[in-house]
KOLBA-814505 format. One record per residue (C-alpha): residue number from 1; residue in one letter; x, y, z negated. Coordinates in nm, 3 decimals, always signed. Layout:
% residues N
+-------+-------+---------+---------+---------+
| marfi | lolum |       x |       y |       z |
+-------+-------+---------+---------+---------+
|   NUM |     A |       X |       Y |       Z |
...
+-------+-------+---------+---------+---------+
***
This chain:
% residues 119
+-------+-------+---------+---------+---------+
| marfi | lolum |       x |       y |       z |
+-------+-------+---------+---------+---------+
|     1 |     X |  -0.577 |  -0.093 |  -1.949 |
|     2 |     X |  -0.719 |  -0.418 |  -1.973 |
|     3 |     X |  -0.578 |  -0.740 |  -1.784 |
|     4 |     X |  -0.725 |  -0.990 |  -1.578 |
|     5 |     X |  -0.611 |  -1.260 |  -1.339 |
|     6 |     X |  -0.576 |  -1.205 |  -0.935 |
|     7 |     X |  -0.417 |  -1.435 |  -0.719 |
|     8 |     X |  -0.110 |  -1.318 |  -0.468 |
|     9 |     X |  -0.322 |  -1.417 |  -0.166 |
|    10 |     X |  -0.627 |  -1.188 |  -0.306 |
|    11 |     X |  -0.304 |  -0.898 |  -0.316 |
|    12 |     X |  -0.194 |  -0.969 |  +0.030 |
|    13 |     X |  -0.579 |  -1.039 |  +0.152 |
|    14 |     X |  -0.585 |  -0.614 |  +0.018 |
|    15 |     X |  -0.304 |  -0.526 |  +0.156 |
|    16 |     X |  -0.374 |  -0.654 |  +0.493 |
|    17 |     X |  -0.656 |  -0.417 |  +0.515 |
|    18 |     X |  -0.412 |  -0.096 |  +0.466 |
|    19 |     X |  -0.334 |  +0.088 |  +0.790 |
|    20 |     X |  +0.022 |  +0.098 |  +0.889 |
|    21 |     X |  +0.194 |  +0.421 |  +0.869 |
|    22 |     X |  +0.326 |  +0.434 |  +1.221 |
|    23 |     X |  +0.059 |  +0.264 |  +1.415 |
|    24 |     X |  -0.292 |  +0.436 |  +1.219 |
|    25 |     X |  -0.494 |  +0.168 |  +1.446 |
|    26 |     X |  -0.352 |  -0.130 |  +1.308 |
|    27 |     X |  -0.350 |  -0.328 |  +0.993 |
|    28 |     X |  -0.031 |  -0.453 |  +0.754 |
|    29 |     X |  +0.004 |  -0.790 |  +0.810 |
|    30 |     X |  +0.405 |  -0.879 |  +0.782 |
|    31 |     X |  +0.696 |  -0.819 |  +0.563 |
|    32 |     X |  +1.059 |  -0.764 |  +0.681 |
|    33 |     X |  +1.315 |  -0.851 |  +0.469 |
|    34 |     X |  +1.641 |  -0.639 |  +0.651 |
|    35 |     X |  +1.393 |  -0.345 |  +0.620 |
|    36 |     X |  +1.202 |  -0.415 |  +0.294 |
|    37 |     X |  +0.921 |  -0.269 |  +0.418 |
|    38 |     X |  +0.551 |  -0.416 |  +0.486 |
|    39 |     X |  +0.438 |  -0.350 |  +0.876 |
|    40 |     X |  +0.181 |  -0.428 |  +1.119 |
|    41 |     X |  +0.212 |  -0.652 |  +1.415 |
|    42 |     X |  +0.374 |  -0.369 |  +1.646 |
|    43 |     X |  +0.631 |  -0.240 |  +1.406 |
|    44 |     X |  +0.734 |  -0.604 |  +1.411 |
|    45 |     X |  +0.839 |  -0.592 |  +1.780 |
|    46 |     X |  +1.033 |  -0.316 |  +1.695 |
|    47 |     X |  +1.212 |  -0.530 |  +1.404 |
|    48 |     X |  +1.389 |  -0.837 |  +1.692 |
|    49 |     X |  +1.634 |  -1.025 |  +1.517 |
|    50 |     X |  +1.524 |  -0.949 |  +1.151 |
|    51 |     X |  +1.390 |  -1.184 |  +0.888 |
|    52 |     X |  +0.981 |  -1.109 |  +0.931 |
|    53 |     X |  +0.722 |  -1.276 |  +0.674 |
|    54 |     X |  +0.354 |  -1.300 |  +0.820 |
|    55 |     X |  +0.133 |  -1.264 |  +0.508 |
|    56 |     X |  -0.055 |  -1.541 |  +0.602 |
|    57 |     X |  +0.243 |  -1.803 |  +0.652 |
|    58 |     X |  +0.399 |  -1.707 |  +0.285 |
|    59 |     X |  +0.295 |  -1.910 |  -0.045 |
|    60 |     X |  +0.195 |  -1.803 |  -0.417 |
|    61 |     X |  +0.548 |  -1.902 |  -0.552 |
|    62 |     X |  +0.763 |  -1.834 |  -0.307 |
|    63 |     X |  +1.064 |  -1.554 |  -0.372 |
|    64 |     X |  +1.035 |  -1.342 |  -0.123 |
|    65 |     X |  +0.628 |  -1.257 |  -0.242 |
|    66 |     X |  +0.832 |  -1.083 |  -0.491 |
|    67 |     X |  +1.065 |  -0.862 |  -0.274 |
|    68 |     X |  +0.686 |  -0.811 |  -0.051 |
|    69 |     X |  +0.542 |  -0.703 |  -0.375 |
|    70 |     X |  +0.819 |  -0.434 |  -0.477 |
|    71 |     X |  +0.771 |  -0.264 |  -0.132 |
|    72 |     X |  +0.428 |  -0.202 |  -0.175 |
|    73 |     X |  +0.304 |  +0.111 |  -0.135 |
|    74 |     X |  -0.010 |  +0.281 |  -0.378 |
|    75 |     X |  -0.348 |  +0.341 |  -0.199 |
|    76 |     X |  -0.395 |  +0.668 |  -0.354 |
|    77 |     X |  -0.080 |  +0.827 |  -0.385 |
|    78 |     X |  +0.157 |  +0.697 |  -0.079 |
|    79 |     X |  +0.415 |  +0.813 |  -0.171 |
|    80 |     X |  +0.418 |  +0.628 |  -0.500 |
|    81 |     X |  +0.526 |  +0.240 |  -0.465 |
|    82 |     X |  +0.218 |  +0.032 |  -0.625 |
|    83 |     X |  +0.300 |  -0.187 |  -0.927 |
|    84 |     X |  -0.038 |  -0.339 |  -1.023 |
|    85 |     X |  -0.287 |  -0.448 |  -0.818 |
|    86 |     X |  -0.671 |  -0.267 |  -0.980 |
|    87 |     X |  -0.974 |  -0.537 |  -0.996 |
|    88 |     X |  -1.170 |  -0.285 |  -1.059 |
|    89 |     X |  -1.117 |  -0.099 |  -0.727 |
|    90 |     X |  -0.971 |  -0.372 |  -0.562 |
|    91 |     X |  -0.649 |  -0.188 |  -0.434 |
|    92 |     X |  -0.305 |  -0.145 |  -0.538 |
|    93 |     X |  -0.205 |  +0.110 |  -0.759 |
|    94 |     X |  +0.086 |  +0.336 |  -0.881 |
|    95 |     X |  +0.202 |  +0.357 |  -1.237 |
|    96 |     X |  +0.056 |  +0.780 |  -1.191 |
|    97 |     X |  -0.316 |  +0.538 |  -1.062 |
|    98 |     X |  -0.289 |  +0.404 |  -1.434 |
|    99 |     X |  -0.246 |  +0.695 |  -1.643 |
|   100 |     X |  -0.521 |  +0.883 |  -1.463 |
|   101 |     X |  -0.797 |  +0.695 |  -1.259 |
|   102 |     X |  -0.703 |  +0.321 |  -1.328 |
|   103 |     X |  -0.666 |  +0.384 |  -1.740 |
|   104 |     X |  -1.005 |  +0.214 |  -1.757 |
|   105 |     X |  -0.980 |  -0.034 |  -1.557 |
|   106 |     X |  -0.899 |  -0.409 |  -1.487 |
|   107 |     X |  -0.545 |  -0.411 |  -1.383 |
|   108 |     X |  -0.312 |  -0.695 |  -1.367 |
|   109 |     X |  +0.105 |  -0.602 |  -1.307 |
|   110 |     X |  +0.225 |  -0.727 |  -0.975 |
|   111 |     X |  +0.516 |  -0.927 |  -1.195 |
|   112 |     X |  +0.265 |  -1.126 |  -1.372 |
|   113 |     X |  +0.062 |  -1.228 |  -1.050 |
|   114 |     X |  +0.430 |  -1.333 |  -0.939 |
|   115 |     X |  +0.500 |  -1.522 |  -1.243 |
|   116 |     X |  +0.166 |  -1.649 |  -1.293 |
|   117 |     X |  +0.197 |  -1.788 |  -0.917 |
|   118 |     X |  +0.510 |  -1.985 |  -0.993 |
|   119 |     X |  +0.375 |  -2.209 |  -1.247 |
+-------+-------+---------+---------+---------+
***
């Protein structure tokens, strides 16, 4: 696997064009910390009173990108949380992504976006 660089906004920018699992018409666009789960806009009316994180309101260095990161879901394999984000395809990916279609490709851990973010 080679490495490159990607920026947390070009990560969220991907993962706001994933459909949500309850609501197939609409898009991710929010975290929620209480659940730990990433959600579309609807899902977050159904979340009152919890701590919710618009992807577009949250910043490169900030902690909870991190917990938003580890509740990421892969692309390919849903099942599977995603733990690098794959230049090549330009999705998230799942450790089982890397050992099979992703082995060739560009892929940067989500850790080291996070780190690389903070500094």
């Amino acid at each position: 696997m080679e490495s490159s660089s990607i920026k947390i906004d070009q990560v969220l920018e991907t993962l706001s064009k994933g459909i949500c699992q309850y609501h197939p018409e609409e898009n991710l666009n929010a975290f929620c910390s209480n659940e730990g789960q990433v959600m579309c806009l609807k899902c977050t009316l159904e979340h009152g009173g919890h701590r919710l994180h618009l992807f577009e309101s949250l910043n490169e260095g900030e902690a909870i990108v991190r917990e938003v990161l580890s509740a990421v879901y892969c692309t390919k394999h849903d099942s599977n949380l995603a733990t690098v984000f794959c230049l090549t395809e330009k999705r998230v990916a799942c450790q089982v992504c890397c050992m099979i279609t992703c082995k060739t490709h560009q892929v940067q851990e989500f850790d080291a976006v996070y780190e690389e973010a903070k500094h």
